[in-house]
C-alpha positions as CSV (number, residue, x, y, z in Angstrom):
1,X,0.0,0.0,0.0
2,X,1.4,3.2,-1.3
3,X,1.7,5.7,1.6
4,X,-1.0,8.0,0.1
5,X,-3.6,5.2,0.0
6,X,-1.9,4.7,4.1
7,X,-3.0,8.3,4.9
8,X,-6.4,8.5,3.3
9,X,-7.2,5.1,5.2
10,X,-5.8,6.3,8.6
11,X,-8.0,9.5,8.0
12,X,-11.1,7.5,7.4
13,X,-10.9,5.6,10.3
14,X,-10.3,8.2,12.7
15,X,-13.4,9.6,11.3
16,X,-15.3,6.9,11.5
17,X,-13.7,6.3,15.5
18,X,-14.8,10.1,16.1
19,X,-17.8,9.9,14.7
20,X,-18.6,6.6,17.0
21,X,-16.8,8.1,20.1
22,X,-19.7,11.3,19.6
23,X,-23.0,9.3,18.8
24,X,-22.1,7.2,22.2
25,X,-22.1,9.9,23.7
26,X,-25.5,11.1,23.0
27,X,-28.4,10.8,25.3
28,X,-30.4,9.2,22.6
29,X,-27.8,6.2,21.8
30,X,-29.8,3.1,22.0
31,X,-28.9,-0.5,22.6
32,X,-29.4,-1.1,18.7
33,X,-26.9,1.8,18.3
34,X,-24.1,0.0,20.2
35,X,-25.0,-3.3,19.2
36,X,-23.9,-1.8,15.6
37,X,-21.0,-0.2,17.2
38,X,-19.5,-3.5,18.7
39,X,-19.8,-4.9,15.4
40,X,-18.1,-2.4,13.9
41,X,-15.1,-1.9,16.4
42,X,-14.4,-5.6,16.3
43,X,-14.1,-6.4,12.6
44,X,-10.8,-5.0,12.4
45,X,-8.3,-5.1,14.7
46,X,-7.6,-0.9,13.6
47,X,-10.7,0.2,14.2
48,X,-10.5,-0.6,17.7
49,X,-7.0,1.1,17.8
50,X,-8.7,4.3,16.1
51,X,-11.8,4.2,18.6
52,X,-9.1,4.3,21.6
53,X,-7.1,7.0,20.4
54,X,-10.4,8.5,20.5
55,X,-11.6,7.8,24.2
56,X,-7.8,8.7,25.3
57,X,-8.4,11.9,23.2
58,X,-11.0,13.0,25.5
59,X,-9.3,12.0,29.0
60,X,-6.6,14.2,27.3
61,X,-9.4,17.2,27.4
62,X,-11.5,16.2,29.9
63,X,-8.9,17.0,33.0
64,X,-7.5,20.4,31.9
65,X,-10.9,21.3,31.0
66,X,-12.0,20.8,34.1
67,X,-8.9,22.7,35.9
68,X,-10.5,25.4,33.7
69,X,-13.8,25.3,35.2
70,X,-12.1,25.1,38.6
71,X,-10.3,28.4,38.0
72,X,-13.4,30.0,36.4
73,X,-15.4,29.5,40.0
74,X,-12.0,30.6,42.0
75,X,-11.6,34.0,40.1
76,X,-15.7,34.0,40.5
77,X,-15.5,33.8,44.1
78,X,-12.6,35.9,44.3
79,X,-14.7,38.8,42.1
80,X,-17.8,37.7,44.9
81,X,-15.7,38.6,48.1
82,X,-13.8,42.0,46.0
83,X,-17.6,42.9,45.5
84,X,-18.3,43.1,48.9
85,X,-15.0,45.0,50.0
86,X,-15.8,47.8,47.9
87,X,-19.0,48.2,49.8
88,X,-21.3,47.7,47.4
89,X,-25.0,47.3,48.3
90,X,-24.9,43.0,49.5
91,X,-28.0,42.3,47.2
92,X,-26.4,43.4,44.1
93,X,-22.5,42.0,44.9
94,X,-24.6,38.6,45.6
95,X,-26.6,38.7,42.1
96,X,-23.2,40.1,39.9
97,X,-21.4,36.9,41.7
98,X,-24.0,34.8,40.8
99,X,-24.3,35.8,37.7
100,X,-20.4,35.8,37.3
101,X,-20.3,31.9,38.4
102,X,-22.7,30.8,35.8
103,X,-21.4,32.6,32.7
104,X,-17.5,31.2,33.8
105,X,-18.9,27.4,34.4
106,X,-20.8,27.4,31.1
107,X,-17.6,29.0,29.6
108,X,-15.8,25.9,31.0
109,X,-18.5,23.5,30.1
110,X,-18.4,24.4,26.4
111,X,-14.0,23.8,26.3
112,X,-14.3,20.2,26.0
113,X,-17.3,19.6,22.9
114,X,-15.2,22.6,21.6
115,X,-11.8,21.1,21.5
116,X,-13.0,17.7,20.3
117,X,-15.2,19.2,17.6
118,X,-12.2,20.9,16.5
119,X,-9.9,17.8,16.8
120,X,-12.3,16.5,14.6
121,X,-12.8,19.4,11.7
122,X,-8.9,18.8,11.0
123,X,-9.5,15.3,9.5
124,X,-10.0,16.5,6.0
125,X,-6.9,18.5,6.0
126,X,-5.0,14.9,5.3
127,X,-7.7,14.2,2.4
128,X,-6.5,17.0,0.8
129,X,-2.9,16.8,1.4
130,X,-2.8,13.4,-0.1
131,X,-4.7,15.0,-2.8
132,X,-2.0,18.0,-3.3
133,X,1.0,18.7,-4.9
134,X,2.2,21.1,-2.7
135,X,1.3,21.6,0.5
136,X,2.7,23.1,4.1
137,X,2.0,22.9,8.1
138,X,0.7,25.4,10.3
139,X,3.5,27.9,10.6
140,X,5.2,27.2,7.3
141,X,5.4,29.0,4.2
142,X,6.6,27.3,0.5
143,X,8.1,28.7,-3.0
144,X,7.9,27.1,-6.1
145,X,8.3,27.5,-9.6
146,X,6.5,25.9,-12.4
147,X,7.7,24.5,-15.6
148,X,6.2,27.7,-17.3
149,X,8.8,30.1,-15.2
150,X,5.3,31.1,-13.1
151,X,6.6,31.2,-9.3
152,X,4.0,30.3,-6.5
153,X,4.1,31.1,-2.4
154,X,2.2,29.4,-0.5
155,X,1.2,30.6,3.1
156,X,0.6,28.1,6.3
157,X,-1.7,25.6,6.2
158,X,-2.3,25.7,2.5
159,X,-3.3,22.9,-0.1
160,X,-2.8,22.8,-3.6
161,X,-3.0,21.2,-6.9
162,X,-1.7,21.7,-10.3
163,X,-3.1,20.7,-13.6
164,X,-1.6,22.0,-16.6
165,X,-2.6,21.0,-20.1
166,X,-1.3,22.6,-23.5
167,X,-4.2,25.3,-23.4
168,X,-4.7,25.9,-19.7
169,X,-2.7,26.6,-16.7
170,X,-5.1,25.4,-14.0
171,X,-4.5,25.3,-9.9
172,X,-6.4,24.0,-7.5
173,X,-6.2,25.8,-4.6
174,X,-7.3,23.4,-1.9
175,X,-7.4,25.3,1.1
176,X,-5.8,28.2,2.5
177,X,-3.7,30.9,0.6
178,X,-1.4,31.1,-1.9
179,X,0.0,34.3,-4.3
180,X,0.9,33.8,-7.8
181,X,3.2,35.5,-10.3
182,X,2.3,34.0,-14.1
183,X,4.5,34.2,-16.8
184,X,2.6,35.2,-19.5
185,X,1.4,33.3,-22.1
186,X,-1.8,34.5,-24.0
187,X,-2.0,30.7,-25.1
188,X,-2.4,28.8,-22.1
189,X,-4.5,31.0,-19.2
190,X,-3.8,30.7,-15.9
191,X,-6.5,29.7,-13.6
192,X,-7.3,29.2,-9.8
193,X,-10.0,27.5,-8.8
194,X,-11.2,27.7,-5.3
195,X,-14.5,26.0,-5.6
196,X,-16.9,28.2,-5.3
197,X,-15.2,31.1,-7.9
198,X,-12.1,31.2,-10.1
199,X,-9.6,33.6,-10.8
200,X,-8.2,34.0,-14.1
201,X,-5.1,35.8,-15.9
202,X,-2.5,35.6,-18.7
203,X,1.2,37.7,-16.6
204,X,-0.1,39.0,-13.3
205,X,0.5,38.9,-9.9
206,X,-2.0,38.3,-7.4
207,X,-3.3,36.1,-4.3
208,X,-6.0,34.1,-3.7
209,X,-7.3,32.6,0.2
210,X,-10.0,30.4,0.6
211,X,-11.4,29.9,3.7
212,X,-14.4,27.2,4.0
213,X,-16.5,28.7,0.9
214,X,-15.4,32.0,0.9
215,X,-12.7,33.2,-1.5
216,X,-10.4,36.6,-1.7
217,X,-8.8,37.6,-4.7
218,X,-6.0,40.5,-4.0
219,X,-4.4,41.9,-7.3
220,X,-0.9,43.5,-7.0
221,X,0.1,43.3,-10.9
222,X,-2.1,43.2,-13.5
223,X,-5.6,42.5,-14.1
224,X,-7.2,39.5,-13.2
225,X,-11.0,38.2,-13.5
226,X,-13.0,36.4,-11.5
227,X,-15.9,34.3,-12.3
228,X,-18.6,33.0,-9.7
229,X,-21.6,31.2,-11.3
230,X,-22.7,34.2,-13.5
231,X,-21.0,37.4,-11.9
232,X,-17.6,38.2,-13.3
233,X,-15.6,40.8,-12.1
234,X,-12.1,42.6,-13.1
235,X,-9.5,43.7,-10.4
236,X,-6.9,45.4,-11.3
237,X,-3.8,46.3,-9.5
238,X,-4.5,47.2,-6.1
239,X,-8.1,46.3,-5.5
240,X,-9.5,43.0,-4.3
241,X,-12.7,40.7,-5.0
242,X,-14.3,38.6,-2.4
243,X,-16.9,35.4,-2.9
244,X,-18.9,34.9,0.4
245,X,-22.4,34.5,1.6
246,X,-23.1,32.9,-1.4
247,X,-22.3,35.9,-4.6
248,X,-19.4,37.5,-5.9
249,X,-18.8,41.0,-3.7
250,X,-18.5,44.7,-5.4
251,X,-14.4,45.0,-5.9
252,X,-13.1,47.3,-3.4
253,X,-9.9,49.4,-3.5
254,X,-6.9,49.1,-0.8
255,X,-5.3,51.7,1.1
256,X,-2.4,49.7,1.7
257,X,-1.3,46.0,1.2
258,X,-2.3,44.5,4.5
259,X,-3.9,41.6,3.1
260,X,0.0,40.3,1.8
261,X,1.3,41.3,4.7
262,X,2.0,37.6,4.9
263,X,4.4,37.7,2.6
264,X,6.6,39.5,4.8
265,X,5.7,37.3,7.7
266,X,3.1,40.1,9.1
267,X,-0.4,39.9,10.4
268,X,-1.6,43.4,10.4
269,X,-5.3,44.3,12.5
270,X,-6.9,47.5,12.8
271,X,-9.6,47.9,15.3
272,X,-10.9,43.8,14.9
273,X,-12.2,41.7,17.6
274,X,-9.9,39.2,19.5
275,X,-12.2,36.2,18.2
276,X,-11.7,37.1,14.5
277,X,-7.3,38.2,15.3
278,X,-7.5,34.4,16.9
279,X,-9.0,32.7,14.1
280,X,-6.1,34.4,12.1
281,X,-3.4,33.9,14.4
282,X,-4.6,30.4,14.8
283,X,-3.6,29.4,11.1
284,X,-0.5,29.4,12.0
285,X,-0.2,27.4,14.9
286,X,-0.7,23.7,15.4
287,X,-3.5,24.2,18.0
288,X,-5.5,26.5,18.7
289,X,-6.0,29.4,20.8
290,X,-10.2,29.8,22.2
291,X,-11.3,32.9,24.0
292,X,-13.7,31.1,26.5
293,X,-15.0,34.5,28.3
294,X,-17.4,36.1,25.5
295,X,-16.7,39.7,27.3
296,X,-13.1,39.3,26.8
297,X,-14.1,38.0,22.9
298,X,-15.3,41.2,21.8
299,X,-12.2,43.3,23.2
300,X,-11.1,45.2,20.1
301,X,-7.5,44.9,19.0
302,X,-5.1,46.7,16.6
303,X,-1.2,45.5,16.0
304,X,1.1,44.2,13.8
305,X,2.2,40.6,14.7
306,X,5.3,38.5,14.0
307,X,3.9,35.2,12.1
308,X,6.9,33.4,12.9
309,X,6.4,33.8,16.6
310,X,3.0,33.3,17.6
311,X,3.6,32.1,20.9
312,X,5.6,35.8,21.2
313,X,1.7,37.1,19.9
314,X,-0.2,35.0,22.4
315,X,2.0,36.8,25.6
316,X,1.9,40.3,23.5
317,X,-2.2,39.4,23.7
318,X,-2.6,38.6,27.4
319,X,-0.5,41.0,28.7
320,X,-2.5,43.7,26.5
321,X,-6.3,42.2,27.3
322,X,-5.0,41.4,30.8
323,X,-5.9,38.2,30.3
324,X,-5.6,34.4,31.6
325,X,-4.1,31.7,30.0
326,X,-3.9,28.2,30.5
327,X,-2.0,25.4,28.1
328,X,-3.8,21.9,27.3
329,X,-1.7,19.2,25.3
330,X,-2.0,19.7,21.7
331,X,-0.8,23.5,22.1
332,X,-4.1,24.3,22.6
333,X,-4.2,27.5,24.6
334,X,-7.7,28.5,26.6
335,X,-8.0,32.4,27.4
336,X,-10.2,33.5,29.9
C-alpha cells in the first residue's frame, strides 16, 4: 500500500472512531446503536486502535478542561468577596457573583465539545494533502516555480494542486492561501480555482485565500478576472474581489497591502475583535488558541504581529487584554 492510499485510510478511520466516540455519547444512543458499534469496532483489529485514540483523546481534554472550570469558579468567588469589600450594596455584589459563576462554568462546560469538535474538523486537512502537490503545516510557508517560469508562495496551512494541459494553466487551490506571479502566455491561461469562484489571468500577480467557501482575490500586478456562477468581475492592481455569503462581492480598492502582509511574515489588525485576530493567528499554529469569556471576545485589537512567533503574539495578547491563559496538550491555549 502506497503511503497516500496509508494516509487516506488512517483518515477515514479516525473519522469513522470520532464519529462513533460522539454518537455514544448522546443521550439518545440506543442499545441497537451500540449493538452496531460493537460490530463495527471488532471487525478489524484498527478500528478498535482508532476508537481508543479516541476515548484517550477525551481524557486528554477532559482534565485540563476541568482545571479550567475550577479556576473560572475561584476568580468568580474571588470577584464575589472584592464585591463586597468595595462596599457595594450585598443584594447586588450577591446577584453580579452569581451571575459571574454561571457565565464562567458554562464557559468551561463548552471547552471540552469545543476542543474535540475541532480535533475533529482537522481530518479533512490529510484528504487533501494526499490530494495535493504542494502543500505546508501550520506555521510554514513554500516557494515554487513551475515549468512555465510562473513562481507560487504558498502561506501556512495551505493545499494545492496543479493541472496543466497545452491550453490551460489550472490550480487547485485546496485550502488556505497562496499568491501567484504568471508568466505570461496568452495561449495557455492561468486559472485558480477555489471552488466556489475562479480567478483567471494571462502575466499578473495576485493572491487568492480560501477559507471554507469563501474566497479573496487580492491583485498586485495586472488584471485579473473572477468568475462565480454568473458574476464576473475585473481587479486590477490594487483592489481586491471577495466570494462569500453565497455571490461574488463589489471589488473594493486598498489603502495599503495589508492583506500580503503575509508575505513579509506580518499579520496586520486595525480595530478587529480578538475572536476574528485568533481565528487568524490560529492558522499558524498547530493548536488552537479559544477565548472562552465572551466579554473578553469582543475586546477590540489593533497590532502588527510576528507570524513566525505566535507564541511571542499570544504573551503580547494577554499581557495587553490582561488576560488568563492556561496550556492543554496539543498547544491548545484557553483564554479566559
Amino acid at each position: 500500500m502506497s503511503d497516500k492510499l496509508q494516509s487516506a485510510s488512517s483518515s477515514s478511520l479516525s473519522d469513522q472512531a470520532l464519529a462513533w466516540f460522539a454518537r455514544l455519547q448522546a443521550d439518545d444512543a440506543s442499545d441497537d446503536v451500540r449493538r452496531q458499534f460493537e460490530i463495527w469496532y471488532h471487525a478489524d483489529p484498527r478500528h478498535a486502535e482508532a476508537y481508543d485514540k479516541s476515548r484517550k483523546l477525551w481524557s486528554l481534554l477532559q482534565q485540563p478542561a476541568e482545571r479550567v472550570q475550577q479556576r473560572l469558579q475561584a476568580d468568580a468567588a474571588q470577584f464575589k468577596t472584592e464585591t463586597f469589600a468595595t462596599g457595594r450594596a450585598q443584594g447586588e455584589g450577591r446577584l453580579q457573583a452569581s451571575a459571574s459563576r454561571r457565565n464562567l462554568s458554562r464557559f468551561a462546560s463548552g471547552c471540552l465539545g469545543l476542543l474535540l469538535l475541532a480535533a475533529g474538523w482537522r481530518l479533512p486537512e490529510h484528504w487533501q494533502n494526499w490530494r495535493s502537490d504542494y502543500h505546508t503545516a501550520a506555521g510554514q510557508q513554500l516557494s515554487i516555480e513551475l515549468e512555465d517560469g510562473s513562481r507560487l508562495t504558498l502561506n501556512t496551512d495551505t493545499a494545492l494542486a496543479v493541472r496543466y494541459s497545452d491550453n490551460l494553466r489550472e490550480i487547485e487551490l485546496l485550502r488556505g492561501e497562496a499568491y501567484f506571479e504568471v508568466a505570461p502566455n496568452k495561449q495557455r491561461p492561468f486559472v485558480v480555482d477555489g471552488g466556489q469562484a475562479t480567478a483567471r489571468a494571462v502575466g499578473t500577480a495576485y493572491s487568492v485565500r480560501k477559507q471554507a467557501d469563501e474566497l479573496r482575490v487580492v491583485v498586485s500586478e495586472g488584471t485579473v478576472e473572477v468568475d462565480a456562477d454568473s458574476a464576473k468581475a475585473l481587479v486590477h492592481a490594487a483592489e481586491q474581489a471577495e466570494y462569500r455569503q453565497g455571490r461574488l462581492q463589489a471589488v473594493a480598492r486598498l489603502d495599503n497591502d495589508d492583506a500580503l502582509a503575509w508575505r513579509r511574515r506580518q499579520t496586520v489588525f486595525h480595530r478587529q475583535p480578538l475572536t476574528q485576530v485568533l481565528e487568524e493567528i490560529n492558522r499558524y499554529r498547530s493548536g488552537r488558541i479559544v477565548a472562552v469569556n465572551p466579554r473578553l471576545a469582543e475586546r477590540v485589537v489593533n497590532g502588527v504581529f510576528n507570524n513566525a512567533d505566535p507564541d511571542a503574539v499570544l504573551a503580547a495578547l494577554t499581557t495587553t487584554l490582561q488576560a488568563k491563559a492556561l496550556r492543554m496538550p496539543g498547544d491548545w491555549v484557553l483564554l479566559y
